[in-house]
C-alpha positions in Angstrom: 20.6 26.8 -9.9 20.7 23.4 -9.3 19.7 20.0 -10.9 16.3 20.0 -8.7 15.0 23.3 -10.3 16.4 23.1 -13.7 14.8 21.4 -16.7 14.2 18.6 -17.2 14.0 17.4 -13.7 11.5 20.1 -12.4 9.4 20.0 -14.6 8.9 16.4 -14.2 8.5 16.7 -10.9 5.6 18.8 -11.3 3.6 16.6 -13.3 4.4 13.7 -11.0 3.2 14.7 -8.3 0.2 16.2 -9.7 -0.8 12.9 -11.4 -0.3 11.5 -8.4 -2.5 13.6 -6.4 -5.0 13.5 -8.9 -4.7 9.2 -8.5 -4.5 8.0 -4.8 -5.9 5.1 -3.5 -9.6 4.5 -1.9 -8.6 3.6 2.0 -11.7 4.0 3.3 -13.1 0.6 1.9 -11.2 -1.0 4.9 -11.6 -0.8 8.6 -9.3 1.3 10.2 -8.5 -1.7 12.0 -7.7 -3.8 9.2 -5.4 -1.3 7.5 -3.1 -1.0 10.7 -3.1 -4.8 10.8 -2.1 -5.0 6.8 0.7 -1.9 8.0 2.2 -3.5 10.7 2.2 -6.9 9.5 5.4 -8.7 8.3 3.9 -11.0 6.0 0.6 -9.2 5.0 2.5 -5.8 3.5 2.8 -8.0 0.2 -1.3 -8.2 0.1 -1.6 -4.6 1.0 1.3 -3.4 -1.5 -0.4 -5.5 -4.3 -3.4 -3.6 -4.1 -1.4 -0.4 -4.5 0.9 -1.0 -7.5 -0.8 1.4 -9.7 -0.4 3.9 -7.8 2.6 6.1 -6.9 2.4 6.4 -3.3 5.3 9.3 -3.2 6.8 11.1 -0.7 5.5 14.2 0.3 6.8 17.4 -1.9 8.1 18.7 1.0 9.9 15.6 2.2 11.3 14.8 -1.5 12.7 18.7 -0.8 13.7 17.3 2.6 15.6 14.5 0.8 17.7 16.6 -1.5 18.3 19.1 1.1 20.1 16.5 3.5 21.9 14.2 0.9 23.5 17.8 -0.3 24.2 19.0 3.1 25.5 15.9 3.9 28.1 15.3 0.5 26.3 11.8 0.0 27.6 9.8 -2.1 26.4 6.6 -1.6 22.3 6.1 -0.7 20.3 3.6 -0.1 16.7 3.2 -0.7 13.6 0.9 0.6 10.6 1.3 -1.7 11.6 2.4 -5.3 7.7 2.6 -6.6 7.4 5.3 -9.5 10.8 7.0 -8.3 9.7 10.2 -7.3 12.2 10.3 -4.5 14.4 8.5 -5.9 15.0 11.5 -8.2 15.2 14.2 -5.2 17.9 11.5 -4.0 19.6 11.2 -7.7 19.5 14.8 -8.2 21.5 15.6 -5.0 24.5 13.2 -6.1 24.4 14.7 -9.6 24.8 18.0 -7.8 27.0 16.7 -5.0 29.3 15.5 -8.0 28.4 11.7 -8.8 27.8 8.5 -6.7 25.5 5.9 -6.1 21.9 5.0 -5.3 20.7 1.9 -4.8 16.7 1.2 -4.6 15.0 -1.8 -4.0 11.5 -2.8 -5.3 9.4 -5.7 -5.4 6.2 -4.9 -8.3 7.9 -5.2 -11.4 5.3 -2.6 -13.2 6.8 0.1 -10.8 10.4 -0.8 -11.7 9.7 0.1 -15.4 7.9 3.2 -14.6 10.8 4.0 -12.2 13.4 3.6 -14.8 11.5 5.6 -17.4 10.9 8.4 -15.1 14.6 8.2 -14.0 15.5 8.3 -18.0 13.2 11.4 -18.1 14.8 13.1 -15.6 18.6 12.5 -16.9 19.6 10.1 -14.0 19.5 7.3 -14.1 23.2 6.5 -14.9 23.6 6.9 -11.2 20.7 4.5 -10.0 20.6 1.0 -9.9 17.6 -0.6 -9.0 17.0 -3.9 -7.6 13.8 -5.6 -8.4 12.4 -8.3 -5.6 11.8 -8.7 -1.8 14.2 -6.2 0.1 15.1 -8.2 2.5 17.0 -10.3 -0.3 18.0 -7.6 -2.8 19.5 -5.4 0.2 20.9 -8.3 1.8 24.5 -8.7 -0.5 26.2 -6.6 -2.8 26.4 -3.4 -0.3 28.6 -0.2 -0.7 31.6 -0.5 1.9 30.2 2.9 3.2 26.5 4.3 3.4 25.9 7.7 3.6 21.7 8.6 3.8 19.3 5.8 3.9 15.6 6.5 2.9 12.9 4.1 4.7 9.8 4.4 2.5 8.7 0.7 1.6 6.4 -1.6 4.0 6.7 0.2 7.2 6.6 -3.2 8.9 9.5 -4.0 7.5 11.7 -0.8 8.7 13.4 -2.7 11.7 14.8 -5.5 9.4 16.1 -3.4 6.5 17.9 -1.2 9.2 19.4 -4.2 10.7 20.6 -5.5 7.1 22.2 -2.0 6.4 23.6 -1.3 10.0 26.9 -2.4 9.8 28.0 -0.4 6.6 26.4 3.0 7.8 29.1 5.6 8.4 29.3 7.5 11.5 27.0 10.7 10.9 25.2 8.5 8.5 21.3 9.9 8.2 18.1 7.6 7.9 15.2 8.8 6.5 11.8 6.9 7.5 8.5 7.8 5.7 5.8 7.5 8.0 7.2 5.6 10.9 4.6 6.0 13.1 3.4 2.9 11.1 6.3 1.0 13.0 6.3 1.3 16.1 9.4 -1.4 16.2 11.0 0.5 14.5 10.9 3.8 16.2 11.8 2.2 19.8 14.9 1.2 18.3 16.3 4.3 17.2 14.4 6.4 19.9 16.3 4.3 22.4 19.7 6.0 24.2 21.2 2.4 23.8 20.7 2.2 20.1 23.6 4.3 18.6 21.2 6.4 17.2 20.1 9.8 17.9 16.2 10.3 16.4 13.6 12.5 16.2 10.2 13.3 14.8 10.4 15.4 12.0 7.2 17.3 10.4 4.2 15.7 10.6 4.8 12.5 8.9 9.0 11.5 8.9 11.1 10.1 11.6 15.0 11.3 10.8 17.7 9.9 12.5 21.5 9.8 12.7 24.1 6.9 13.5 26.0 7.7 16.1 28.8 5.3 16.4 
């Protein structure tokens, strides 16, 4: 038994990510080549992401299983995520320090609507005493106030963005540290840099939609 399976986390869990199957957003309305413009851009993410803030835009059930799986494996205690919105990995993420024995997450997002739905679904799920979220741009909330140590690192907000959140977080990730980025492929940027041999990183595809990597160094 563990926190992930046990009430009232799992049954949470459930319902989120049915509600947000049953709710996704309409892509098709824009041009394919629009989309990957608005995806790779480093200014237009905020137009795209404003469109989306009612919706939950989660991590795969399978990678949220993904998540717990390596922050256990791993004895993480301190985590950092990119992209908060309604929380649904951030409590795969919580759950595995409650299990793991305490620590700290720290989350950053920048639509204040999906703060409050973060924190009540956090509430919900009996952890958010070990989350702190930081509402605003990532690049600022990210940018101070860091553990002395990070352990796992979750990529999962604009994917444009993935290169300068790494390089913001770099310094304080422990050797062994992992790094989690949500569809990736979206970031091309990013992926030569941890895909290279001279990056300190060693990287990989993993599934169909998650690029994991490790710090070397």
């Amino acid at each position: 038994m563990n926190t992930l399976t046990c009430a009232p986390l799992a049954a949470l869990l459930e319902r989120l990510f049915d509600e947000a199957e049953a709710y996704h957003p309409d892509m098709s309305q824009l041009p394919a080549k629009q989309l990957a413009q608005l995806m790779q851009s480093k200014t237009g993410y905020r137009e795209l992401y404003s469109r989306l803030k009612d919706f939950a835009l989660p991590v795969s059930r399978a990678t949220g299983k993904l998540l717990y799986l390596l922050a256990r494996s791993s004895q993480a205690t301190t985590i950092v995520e990119f992209g908060t919105s309604f929380g649904l990995s951030t409590l795969h993420l919580a759950a595995a320090l409650r299990d793991n024995g305490g620590g700290r997450l720290i989350t950053s997002e920048f639509e204040a609507s999906k703060v409050a739905i973060a924190r009540q679904n956090l509430s919900a799920g009996g952890l958010l005493d070990l989350v702190e979220i930081r509402e605003g741009d990532a690049l600022q909330t990210l940018s101070r106030d860091l553990p002395a140590q990070i352990d796992l690192v979750l990529l999962d907000g604009a994917k444009a963005l993935y290169p300068e959140i790494l390089a913001l977080l770099e310094s304080r990730l422990k050797p062994g540290a992992l790094i989690v980025a949500d569809n990736a492929d979206h970031s091309p940027e990013y992926l030569a840099k941890v895909r290279s041999t001279a990056s300190g990183y060693l990287s990989l595809p993993f599934a169909e939609d998650v690029e994991l990597s490790m710090r070397a160094l």
